[in-house]
C-alpha positions in Angstrom: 64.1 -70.3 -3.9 61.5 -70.6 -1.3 57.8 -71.3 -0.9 55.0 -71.1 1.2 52.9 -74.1 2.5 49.7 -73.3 3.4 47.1 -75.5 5.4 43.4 -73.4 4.9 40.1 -72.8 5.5 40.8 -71.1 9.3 39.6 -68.2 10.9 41.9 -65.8 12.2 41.4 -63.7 15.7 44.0 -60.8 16.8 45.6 -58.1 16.0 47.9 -56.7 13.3 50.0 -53.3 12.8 50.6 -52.3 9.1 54.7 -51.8 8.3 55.7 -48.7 7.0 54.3 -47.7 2.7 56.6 -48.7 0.8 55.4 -46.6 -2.1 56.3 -43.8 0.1 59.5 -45.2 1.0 60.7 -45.4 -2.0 60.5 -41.9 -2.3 61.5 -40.4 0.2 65.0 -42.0 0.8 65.5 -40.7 -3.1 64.8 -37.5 -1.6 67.8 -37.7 0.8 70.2 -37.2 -1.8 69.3 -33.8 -2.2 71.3 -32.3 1.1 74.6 -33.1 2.7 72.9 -32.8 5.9 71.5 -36.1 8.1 67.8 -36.5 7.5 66.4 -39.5 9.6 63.1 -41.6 8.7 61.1 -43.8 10.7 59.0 -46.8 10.6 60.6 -48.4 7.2 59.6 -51.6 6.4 62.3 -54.0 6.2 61.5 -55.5 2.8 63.5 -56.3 -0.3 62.8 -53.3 -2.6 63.2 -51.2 1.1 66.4 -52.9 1.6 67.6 -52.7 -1.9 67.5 -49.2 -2.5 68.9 -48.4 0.5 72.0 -50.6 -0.2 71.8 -49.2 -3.7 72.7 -45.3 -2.0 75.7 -47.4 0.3 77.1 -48.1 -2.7 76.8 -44.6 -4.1 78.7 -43.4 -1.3 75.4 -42.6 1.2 76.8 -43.3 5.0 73.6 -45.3 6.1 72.6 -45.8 10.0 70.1 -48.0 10.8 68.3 -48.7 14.5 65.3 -50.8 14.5 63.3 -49.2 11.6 64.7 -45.8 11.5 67.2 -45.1 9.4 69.7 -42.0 8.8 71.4 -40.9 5.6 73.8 -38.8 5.1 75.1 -38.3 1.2 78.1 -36.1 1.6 79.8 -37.5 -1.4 78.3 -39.2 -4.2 80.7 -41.6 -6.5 79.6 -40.9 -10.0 82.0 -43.3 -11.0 80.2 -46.1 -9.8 76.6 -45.3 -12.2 78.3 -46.8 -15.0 79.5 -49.6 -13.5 77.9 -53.3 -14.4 76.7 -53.7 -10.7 75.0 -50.3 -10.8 72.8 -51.1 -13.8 72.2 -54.8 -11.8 71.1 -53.1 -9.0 68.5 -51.0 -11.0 67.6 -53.5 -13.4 66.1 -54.9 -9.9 64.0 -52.1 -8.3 61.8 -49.7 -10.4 61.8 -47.3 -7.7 65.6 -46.4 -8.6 64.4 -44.1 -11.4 63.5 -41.9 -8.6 67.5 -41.4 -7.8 67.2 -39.3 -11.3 65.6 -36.2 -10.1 67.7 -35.6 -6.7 71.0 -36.2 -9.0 70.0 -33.6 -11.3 69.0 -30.8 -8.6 72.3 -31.7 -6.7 74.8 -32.4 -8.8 73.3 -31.0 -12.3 74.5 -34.6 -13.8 73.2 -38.5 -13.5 72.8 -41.8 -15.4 69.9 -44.5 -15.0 69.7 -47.8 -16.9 65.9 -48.9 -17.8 65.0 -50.0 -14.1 62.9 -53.3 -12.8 60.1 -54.0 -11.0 56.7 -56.0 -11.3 55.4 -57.5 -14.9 52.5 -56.3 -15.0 52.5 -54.8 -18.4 53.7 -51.2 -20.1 55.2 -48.9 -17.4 56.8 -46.2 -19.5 59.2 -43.2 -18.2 58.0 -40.8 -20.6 56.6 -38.7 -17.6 59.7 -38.7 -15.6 62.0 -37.5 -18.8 59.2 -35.1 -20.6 59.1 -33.2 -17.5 63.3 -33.2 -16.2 63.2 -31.9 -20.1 60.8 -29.0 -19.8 63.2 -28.0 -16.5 66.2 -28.2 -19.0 67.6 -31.2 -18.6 69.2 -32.9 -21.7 69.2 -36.8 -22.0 71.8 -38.8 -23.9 70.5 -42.8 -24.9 73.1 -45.6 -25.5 71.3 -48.3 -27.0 73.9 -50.7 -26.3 74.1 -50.9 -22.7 70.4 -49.2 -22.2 71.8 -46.7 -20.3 70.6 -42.8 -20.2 73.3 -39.7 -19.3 71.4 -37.1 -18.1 72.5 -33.5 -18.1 71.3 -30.4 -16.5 74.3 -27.1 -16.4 71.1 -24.8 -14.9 67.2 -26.5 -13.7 65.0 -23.5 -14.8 61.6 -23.6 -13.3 58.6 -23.6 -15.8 54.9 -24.5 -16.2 54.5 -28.0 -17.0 50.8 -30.2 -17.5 51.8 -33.8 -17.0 50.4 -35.8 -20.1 49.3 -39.0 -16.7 49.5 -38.4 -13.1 52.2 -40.8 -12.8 53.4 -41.3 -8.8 57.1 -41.5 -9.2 57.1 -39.2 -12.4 55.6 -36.8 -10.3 58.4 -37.4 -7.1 61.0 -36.7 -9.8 59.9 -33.7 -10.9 59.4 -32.6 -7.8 62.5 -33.5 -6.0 64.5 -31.7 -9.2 62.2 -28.5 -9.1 62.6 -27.7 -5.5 66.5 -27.0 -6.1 65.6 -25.4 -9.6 65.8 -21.8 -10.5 62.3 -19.5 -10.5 58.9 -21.0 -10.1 57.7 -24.6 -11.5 54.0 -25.2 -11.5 53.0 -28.8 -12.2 49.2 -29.6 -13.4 48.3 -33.2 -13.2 50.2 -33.8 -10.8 49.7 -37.0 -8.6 48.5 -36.2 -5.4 48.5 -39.9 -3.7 49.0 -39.3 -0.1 52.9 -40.7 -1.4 53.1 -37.8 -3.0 51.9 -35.5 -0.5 54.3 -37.2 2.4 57.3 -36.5 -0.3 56.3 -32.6 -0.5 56.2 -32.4 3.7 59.3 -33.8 4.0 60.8 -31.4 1.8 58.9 -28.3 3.1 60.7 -29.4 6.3 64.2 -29.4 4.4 63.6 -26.0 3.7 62.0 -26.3 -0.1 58.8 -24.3 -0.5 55.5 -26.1 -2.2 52.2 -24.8 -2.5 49.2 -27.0 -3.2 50.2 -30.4 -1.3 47.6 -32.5 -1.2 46.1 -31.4 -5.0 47.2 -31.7 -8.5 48.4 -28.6 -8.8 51.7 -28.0 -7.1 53.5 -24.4 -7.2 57.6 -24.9 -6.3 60.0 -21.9 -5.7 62.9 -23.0 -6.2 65.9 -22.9 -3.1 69.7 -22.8 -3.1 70.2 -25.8 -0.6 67.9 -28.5 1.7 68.9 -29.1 4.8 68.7 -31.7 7.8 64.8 -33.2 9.0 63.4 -35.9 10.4 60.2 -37.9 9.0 58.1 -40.5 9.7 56.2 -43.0 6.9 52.7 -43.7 6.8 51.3 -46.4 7.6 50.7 -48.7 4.2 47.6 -48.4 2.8 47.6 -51.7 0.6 48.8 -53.5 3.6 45.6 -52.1 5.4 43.5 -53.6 2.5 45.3 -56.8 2.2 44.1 -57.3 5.9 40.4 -56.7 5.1 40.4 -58.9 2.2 42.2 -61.6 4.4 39.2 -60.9 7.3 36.3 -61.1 4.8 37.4 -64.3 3.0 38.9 -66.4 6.2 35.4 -65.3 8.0 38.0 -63.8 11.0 37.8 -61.2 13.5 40.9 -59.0 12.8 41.7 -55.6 14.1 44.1 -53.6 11.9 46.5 -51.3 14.2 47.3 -47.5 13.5 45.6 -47.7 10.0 45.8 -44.2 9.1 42.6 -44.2 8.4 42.5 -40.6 7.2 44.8 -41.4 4.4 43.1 -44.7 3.1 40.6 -42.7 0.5 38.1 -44.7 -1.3 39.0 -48.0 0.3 37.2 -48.5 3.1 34.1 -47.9 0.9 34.7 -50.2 -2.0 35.5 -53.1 0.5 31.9 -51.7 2.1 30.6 -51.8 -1.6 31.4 -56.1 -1.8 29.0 -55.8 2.0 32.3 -56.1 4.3 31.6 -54.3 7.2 34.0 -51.9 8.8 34.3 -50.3 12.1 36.7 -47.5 13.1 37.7 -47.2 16.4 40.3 -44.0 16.7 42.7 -45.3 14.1 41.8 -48.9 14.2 39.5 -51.1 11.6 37.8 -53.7 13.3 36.0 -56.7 10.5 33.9 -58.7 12.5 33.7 -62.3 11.5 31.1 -62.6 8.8 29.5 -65.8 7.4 28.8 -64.2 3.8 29.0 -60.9 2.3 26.4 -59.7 -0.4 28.1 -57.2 -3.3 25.8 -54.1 -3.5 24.3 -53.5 -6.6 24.2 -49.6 -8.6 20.9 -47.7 -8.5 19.3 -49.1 -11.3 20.2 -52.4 -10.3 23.5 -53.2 -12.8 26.1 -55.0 -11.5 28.8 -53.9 -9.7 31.9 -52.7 -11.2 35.2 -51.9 -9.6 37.7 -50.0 -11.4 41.2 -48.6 -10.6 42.2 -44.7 -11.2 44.3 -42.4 -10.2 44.0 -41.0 -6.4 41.9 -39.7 -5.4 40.4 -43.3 -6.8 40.7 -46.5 -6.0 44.5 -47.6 -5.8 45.3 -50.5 -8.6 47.7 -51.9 -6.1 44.4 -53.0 -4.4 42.6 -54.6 -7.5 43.9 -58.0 -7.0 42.5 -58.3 -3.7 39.6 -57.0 -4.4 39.3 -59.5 -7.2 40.1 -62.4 -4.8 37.4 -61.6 -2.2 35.0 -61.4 -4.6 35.0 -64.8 -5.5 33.4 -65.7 -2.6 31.0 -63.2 -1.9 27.8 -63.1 -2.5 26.8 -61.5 -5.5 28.8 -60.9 -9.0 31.6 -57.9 -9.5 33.0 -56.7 -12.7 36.6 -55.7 -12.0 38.1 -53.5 -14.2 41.9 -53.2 -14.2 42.6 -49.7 -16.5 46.0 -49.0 -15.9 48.6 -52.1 -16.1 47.1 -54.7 -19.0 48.5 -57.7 -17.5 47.6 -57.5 -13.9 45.1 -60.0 -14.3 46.4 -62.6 -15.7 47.1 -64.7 -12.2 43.0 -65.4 -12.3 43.9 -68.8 -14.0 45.5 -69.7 -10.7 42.2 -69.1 -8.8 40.4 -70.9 -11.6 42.2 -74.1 -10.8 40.9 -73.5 -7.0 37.6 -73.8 -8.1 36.7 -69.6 -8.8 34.1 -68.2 -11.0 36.3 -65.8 -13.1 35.6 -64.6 -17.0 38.3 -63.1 -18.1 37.2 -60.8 -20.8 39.8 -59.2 -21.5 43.5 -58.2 -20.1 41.7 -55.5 -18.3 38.4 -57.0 -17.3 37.2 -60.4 -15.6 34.0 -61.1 -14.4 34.1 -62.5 -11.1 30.5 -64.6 -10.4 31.0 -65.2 -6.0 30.4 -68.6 -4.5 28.6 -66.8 -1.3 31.1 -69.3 1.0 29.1 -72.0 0.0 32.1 -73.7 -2.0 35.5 -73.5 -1.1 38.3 -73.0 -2.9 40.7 -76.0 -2.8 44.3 -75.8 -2.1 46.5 -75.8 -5.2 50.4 -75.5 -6.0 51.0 -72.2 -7.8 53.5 -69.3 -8.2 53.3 -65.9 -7.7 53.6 -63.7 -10.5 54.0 -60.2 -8.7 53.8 -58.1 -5.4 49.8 -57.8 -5.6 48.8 -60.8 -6.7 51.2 -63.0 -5.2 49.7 -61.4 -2.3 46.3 -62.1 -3.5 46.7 -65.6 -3.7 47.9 -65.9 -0.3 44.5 -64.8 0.7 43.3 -67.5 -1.5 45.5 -70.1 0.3 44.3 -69.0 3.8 40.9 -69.5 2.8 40.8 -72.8 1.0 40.2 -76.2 1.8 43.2 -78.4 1.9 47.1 -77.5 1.6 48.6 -74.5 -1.2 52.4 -74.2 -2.0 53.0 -70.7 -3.6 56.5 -70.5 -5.1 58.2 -67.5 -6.0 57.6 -65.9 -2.4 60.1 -63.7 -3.1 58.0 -61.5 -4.8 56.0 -61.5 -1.8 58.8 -60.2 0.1 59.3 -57.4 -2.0 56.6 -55.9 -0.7 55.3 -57.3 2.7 57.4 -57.6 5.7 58.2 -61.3 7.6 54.2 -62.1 6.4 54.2 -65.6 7.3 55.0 -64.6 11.0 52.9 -61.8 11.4 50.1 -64.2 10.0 50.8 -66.9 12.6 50.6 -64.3 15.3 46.7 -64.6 13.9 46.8 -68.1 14.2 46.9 -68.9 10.2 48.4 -72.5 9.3 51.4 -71.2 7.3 55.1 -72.0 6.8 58.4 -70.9 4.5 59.5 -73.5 3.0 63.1 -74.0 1.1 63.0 -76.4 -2.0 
């Protein structure tokens, strides 16, 4: 197990590039199942989940070429042997983002098995989407309550008109990845249309799959006979991009985030704006100016300030954390409502013991009352709980008086590539250590 040690309370100056979305990732090596052909994408992060799902499709028979961070895939063959294996279902019980292998397996090869995948704790994440609409294309599922595992079936996909009961981001990846190979016309209503989402359906316009409506909730999918070869290239990560403000604001830096993709970052820029960070673009770069406090705007009629997550096009949840964190020293009080995961909150405790102003009112909602800069944090041993708000309290760290240790980095690493270093490059005080 390792840990990071953490010497705060300095100001950062320089630059730093955002890695590859991993959200998008996620998908779209998923979507490479679904031709025999080589498809090549560029600018993958090389992080865990990244890394595992890629060795996850080597082990499924996927020939796999890397060269700094593009990678080609090439699934020829697929051993269907090897998803009922015991290392198959330890591999998924890792990475939630192998559910998305479901969809792809179905179009291709009209058959597929998935064990109850991993991921973050951070409350109810159910699959309902994902198997109510593989159903409505005519696939039949099979449940072995022994060894949690689902067979999946599908002789003929049949396009249809389906109305998602949540605009779920991978539900809506499989659907679409099994409805472009599917017979007739599928039309999809609620559909999520994160910019994930619409990166997926590019990539498989350029494989030869047809898809009206990127970019909306509605998507309209004639169905093909085969995908071929294409090359794509990620977006740049949008919760990296906010991580970086939410670092600037509460270290008091002078950071410029590289090749932002600021076109794709929707509301973000504006609720960081709403906490009184300022922002300047410059072409595809945000510069934050060192600030010595920033005031939290207030509504219209003078009520306080509340941030909530929702689906795109609102505010990310993946953000909320951070969000949370740089509130506590801001100037001003924020409600922050977390709506979709009930247990996302919960690391708050961990910033209590550094000192922060946090009600937590309920598992979705905390209170966060800012200390305007005026007292610090204090440096604390603690353990990160998730992706997000491991991430979050790193922030924390970097800003606080004295020395933090945050154990269970790993989860960190799940989602941000070789942090520590790219944070020294700013000049931050931190080190990996191995206990």
């Amino acid at each position: 197990m390792s840990s990071f040690e953490i010497n705060g309370s300095r100001r950062l100056e320089g630059e730093i590039t955002p890695q590859g979305a991993k959200n998008e990732a996620l998908q779209v090596i998923c979507a490479c199942l679904l031709t025999s052909e080589k498809v090549t994408i560029h600018n993958i992060p090389d992080i865990k989940d990244v890394n595992k799902l890629i060795e996850l499709l080597v082990t499924l028979g996927v020939k796999v070429g890397k060269s700094g961070s593009s990678v080609t895939f090439e699934a020829g063959e697929v051993k269907f042997d090897f998803l009922q294996t015991k290392e198959f279902r330890e591999k998924v019980g890792s990475l939630r983002g192998s559910i998305m292998i479901l969809g792809p397996m179905l179009a291709r090869f009209k058959k597929g098995f998935v064990y109850l995948p991993g991921g973050d704790k951070i409350g109810r994440r159910r699959l309902d989407t994902h198997f109510t609409g593989l159903g409505k294309l005519g696939a039949k599922f099979s449940y072995n309550s022994e060894d949690n595992l689902y067979s999946v079936e599908a002789p003929e996909l049949k396009g249809t008109y389906m109305l998602l009961d949540e605009a779920s981001v991978t539900g809506t990846a499989n659907i679409v990845m099994a409805s472009v190979l599917a017979r007739g016309t599928t039309t999809i209503f609620n559909a999520a249309c994160e910019p994930y989402i619409s990166q997926l359906c590019l990539m498989l316009t350029r494989m030869g799959a047809k898809i009206k409506g990127i970019g909306s909730n509605l998507l309209t999918i004639e169905g093909v006979e085969k995908l071929g070869a294409c090359e794509h290239t990620l977006l740049s990560d949008m919760i990296e991009v906010g991580s970086f403000i939410g670092l600037a604001a509460m270290t008091g830096s002078e950071v410029t985030i590289k090749n932002a993709g600021i076109r794709h970052l929707g509301l973000i820029p504006d609720v960081f704006r709403s906490l009184g960070i300022k922002l300047m673009f410059n072409g595809d770069d945000i510069i934050i100016r060192r600030q010595d406090f920033y005031e939290v705007e207030s509504f219209m009629d003078g009520s306080i300030m509340t941030i909530a997550d929702a689906p795109w096009p609102g505010f990310t949840p993946d953000l909320i954390s951070i969000v949370l964190v740089v509130a506590t020293q801001a100037r001003g009080s924020v409600l922050i409502h977390q709506k979709m995961f009930e247990s996302r909150l919960f690391f708050v405790d961990k910033l209590i013991d550094m000192g922060a102003k946090i009600i937590l009112c309920d598992p979705h909602r905390a209170t966060v009352i800012g200390l305007d800069h005026k007292y610090p944090l204090k440096g604390i041993r603690m353990s990160s709980p998730d992706i997000r708000a491991g991430v979050a309290l790193l922030i924390a760290a970097l800003s606080a008086q004295g020395k933090s240790i945050i154990d269970n980095i790993e989860q960190i690493d799940r989602g941000y590539q070789n942090i520590d270093v790219r944070l020294q490059n700013l000049g931050a005080d931190i080190k990996r250590i191995n206990s």
